[in-house]
Structures are given as structure tokens and as C-alpha cells.
C-alpha positions as CSV (number, residue, x, y, z in Angstrom):
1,X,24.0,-14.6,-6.3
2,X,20.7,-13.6,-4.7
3,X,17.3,-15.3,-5.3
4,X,15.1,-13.0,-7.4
5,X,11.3,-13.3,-6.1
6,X,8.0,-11.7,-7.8
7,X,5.6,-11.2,-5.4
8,X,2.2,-10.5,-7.6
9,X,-0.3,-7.9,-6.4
10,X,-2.5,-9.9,-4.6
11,X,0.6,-11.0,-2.1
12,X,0.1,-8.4,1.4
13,X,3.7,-6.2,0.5
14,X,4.3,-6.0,3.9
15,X,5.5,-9.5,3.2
16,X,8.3,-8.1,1.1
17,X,10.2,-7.9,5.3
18,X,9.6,-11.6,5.5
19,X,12.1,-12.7,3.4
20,X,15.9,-13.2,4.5
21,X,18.4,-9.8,3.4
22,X,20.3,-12.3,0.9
23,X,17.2,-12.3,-1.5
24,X,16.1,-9.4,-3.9
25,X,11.9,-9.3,-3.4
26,X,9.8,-7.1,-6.0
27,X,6.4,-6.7,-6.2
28,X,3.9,-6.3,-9.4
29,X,3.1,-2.9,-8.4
30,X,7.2,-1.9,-8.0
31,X,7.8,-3.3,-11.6
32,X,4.6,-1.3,-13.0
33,X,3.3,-4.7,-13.9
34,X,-0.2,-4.4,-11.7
35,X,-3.4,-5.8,-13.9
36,X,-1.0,-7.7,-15.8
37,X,-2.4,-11.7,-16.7
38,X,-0.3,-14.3,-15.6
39,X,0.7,-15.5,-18.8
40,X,2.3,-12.0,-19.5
41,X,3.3,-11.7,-15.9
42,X,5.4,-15.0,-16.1
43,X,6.8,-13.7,-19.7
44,X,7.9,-10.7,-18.1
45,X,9.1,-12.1,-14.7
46,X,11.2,-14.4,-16.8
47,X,12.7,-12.1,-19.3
48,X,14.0,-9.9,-16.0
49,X,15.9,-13.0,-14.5
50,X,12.7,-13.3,-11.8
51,X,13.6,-16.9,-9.6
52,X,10.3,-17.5,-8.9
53,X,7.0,-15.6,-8.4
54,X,4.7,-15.8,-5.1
55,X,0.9,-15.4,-5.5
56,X,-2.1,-16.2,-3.7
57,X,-4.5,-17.0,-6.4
């Protein structure tokens, strides 16, 4: 099973080529999830079987 990883908005997408083939990377603005606050963002990153979530603030 592949890791699931949120990268939130303020993460460079570029990024999203950083991370090994075997995990599945999305970002906030893929998902339709940019301006969303964090406690919503986790919410929803959790209810979509999201890993973990990478942020830079």
C-alpha cells in the first residue's frame, strides 16, 4: 500500500517530484482544498485516507 501525502499550498509543488514513485503525493490545490484552515484541512485529509500532510507554516 502506498503512503498518501498532503502537501498544503504553501509547499513549492515542484516538490510533488521529490518524493519516491511508491508514494501517492497531492496537493491542496489538486484536491480543491486551497484557503482551507488547518483544522478543516486535517478533517478532510483524514476522511480521504491522507498519511500525513507536509506544510511549511
Amino acid at each position: 500500500m502506498a503512503m498518501r501525502l498532503l502537501l498544503d499550498e504553501s509547499v513549492p509543488q515542484r516538490l510533488t517530484a521529490s518524493f519516491p514513485e511508491s508514494f501517492e503525493v497531492c496537493t491542496d490545490p489538486q484536491m480543491g482544498w486551497t484557503s482551507t484552515g488547518n483544522g478543516k484541512l486535517l478533517n478532510l485529509a483524514a476522511h480521504r485516507d491522507f498519511d500525513a500532510m507536509i506544510t511549511v507554516d
